[in-house]
N, C-alpha and C positions, 0 to 999 in steps of 0.2 A: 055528386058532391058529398063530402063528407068534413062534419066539423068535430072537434075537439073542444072541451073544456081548461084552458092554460089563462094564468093570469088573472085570474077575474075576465077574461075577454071569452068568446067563441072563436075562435081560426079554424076557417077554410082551409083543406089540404086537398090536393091529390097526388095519389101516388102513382105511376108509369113504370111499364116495362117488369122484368122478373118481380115474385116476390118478396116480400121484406121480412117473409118470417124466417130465414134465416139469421136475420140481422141482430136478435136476439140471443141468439146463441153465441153469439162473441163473433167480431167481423172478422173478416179474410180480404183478401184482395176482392174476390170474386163477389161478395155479398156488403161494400161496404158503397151504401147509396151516394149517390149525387143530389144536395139541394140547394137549387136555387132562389134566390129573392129577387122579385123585379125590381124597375126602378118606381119615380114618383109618377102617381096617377098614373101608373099600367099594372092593374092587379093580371090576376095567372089568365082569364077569361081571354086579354087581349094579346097576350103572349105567349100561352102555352101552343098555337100552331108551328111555330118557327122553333120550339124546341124537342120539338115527336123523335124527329132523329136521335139525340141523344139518348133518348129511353129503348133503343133497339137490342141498345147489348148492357143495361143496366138499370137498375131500379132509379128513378127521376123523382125526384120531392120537389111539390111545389105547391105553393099554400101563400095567399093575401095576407100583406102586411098591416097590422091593425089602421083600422080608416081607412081601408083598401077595399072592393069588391064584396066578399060575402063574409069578411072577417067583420068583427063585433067595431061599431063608432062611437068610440068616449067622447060624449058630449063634452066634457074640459078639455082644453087644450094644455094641460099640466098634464094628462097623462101619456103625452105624445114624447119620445125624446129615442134618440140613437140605443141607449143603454137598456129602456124600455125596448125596444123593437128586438133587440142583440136576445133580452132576457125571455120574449115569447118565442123565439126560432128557438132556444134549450129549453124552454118547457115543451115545446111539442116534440122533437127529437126525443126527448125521454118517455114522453106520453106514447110514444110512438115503438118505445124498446130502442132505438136507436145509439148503439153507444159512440159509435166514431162516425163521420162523414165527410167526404168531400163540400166544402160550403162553399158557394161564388153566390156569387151580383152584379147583377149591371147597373151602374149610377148610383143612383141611393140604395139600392141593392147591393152594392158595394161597399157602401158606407157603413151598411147592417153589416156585413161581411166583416169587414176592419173590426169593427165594436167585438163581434162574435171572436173572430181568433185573439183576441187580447183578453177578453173576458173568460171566454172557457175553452184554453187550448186544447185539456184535456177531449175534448169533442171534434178535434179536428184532424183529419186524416191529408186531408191537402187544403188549402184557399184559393180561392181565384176571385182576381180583383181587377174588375172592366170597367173602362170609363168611367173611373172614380176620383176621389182621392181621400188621404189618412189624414188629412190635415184640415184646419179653419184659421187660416191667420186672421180672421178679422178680428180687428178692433187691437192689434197688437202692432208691434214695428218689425212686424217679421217679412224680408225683401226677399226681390225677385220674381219670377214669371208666376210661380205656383202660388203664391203672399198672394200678388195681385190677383189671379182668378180666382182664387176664394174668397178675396173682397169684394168680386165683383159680383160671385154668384151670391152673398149673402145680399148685395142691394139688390140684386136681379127676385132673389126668393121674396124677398119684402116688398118690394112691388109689386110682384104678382099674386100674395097674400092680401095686399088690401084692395089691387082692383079686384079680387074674388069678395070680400066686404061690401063695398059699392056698387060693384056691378052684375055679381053672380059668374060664374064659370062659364057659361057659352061667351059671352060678351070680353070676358077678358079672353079667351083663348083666339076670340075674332082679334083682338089689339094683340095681339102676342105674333098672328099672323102677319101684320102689317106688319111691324116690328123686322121680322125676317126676311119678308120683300125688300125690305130697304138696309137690311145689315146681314145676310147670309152669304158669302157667295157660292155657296156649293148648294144653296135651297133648291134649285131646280133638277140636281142631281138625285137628291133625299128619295130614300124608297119609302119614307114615310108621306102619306097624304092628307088633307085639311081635313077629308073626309072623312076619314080614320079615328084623326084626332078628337071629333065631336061624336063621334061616336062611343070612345074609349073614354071623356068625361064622364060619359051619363052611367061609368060604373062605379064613380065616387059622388059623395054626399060632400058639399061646403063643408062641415066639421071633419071631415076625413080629409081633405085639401088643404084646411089651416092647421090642422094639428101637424098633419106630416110636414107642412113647411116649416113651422115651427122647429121640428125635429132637426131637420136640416139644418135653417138657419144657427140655432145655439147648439147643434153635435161638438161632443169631444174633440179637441184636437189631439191627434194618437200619434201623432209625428213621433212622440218622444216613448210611447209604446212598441210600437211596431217593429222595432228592432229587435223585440224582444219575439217575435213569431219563430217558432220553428221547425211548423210545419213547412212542407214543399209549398211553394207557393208564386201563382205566375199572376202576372200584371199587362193586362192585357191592352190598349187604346188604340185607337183611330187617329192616324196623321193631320188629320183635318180635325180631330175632338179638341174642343178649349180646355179640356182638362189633361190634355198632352203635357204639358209643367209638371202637374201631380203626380203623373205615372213614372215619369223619367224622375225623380225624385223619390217620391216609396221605393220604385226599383233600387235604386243607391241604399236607402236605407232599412231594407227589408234583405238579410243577410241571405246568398245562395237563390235569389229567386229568379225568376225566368221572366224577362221582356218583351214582348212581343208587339210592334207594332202595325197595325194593317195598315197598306197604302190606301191610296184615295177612298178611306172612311172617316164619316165624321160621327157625331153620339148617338149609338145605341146601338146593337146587337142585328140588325137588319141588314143594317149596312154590309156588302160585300157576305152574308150568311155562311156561306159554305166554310168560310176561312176563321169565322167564330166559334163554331161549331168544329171544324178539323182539328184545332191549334186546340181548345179544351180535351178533345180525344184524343190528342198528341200529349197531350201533359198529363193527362191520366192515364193514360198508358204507360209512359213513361215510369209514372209515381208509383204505381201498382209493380212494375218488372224489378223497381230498386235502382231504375238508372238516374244519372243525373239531372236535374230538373235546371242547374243554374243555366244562366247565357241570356243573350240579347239579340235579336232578327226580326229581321220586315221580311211580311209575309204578302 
């Protein structure tokens, strides 16, 4: 494990695959890393096994999102926020020599992703943007499929910010279960398990779970940025993800970018794995050769 001093915080990083001391010397195709952000409450601990592949033919970044795992927990939830999270992923990339990189995420990883290529495009070599979305219509008149799923996940975020208030994290994630017995209908498909779940809690702290929701809840809405990306950049979701609205939407308004829908998956990066992982290696391959990255396919 290794941390860094960025932000007034600590972050966890680890690095995977060739090393990054060329990366210093000005990137090339060949030396210009991969980093990823997970989503909420899955620091790298619970997610770096499903990403090993990826580190075979390239240097792999991957480091906890403050209130995440072994990154530093600001007891105020004021210093939690999208633009926050965006600004410690470029403070470590620079603490790090890193001058370009490929950035993705999955979910709120994603969400860090969108903040980062708007904020500091100069840092960006490609995006990739999974099961996410660039938008927050809440609290505005803004219609349609995408509007409502991000109205819906901002009441979804806040209830499950306050039963973690009342009830502490095991106990809401037990009601969060029943929840899905009774509103999922692909839950029994999920490669994800309950068992899993209580286990990948106990690597977040209450003040790391309400700040990050926070962050989520009141993030930027970048609908009106993101056209302005222009790096290569592919949008990736799951046919069964509720954030399927968002994607087919960023895609339209993220100029040149690549779509890519996977059949029978729903959120998160497990789902159907090989085809997560292939379609990022297809798009970075691509981005690296100079060839075209735009277009739209189910995979």
């Amino acid at each position: 494990m290794s941390t860094i001093r960025v932000n007034g915080i600590d972050i966890r990083y680890e690095i995977l695959g060739p090393s990054l001391s060329p990366v210093a010397q000005g990137p090339s195709p060949e030396t210009v890393p991969l980093v990823l952000t997970h989503g909420f409450a899955g620091p790298i601990d619970n997610w770096r096994p499903e990403l090993l592949p990826l580190a075979e033919k390239r240097t792999l970044v991957l480091y906890d999102v403050r209130g995440h795992g072994r990154t530093s927990v600001p007891a105020d939830e004021g210093e939690y926020s999208l633009p926050a999270f965006a600004a410690d992923m470029a403070g470590l990339l620079r603490a790090l020599g890193i001058e370009r990189a490929h950035v993705g995420g999955v979910s709120m990883g994603g969400m860090v992703t969108a903040q980062f290529a708007v904020d500091y495009p100069d840092l960006c070599q490609s995006v990739l943007l999974c099961d996410t979305t660039c938008g927050n219509a809440a609290g505005s008149a803004q219609a349609g499929p995408a509007g409502d799923w991000e109205r819906r996940l901002k009441m979804g975020m806040g209830l499950l910010a306050q039963s973690v208030r009342e009830r502490g994290m095991e106990e809401t994630l037990y009601r969060e279960q029943e929840w899905k017995k009774a509103n999922d209908p692909h839950l029994a498909e999920s490669p994800y398990s309950f068992e899993e779940d209580l286990e990948r809690i106990k690597l977040m702290t209450p003040a790391g779970y309400l700040g990050a929701a926070r962050a989520i809840i009141e993030r930027p809405d970048l609908t009106w940025r993101i056209p302005q990306i222009a790096a290569p950049t592919l949008v990736m979701i799951g046919e069964w993800d509720d954030f399927l609205p968002c994607a087919l939407r960023d895609h339209e308004l993220i100029p040149g970018s690549r779509l890519v829908v996977r059949r029978r998956c729903a959120h998160g990066s497990r789902w159907r794995a090989e085809t997560f992982l292939s379609e990022i290696e297809t798009f970075l391959d691509d981005v690296e050769a100079g060839r075209t990255t735009a277009g739209r396919y189910e995979v």
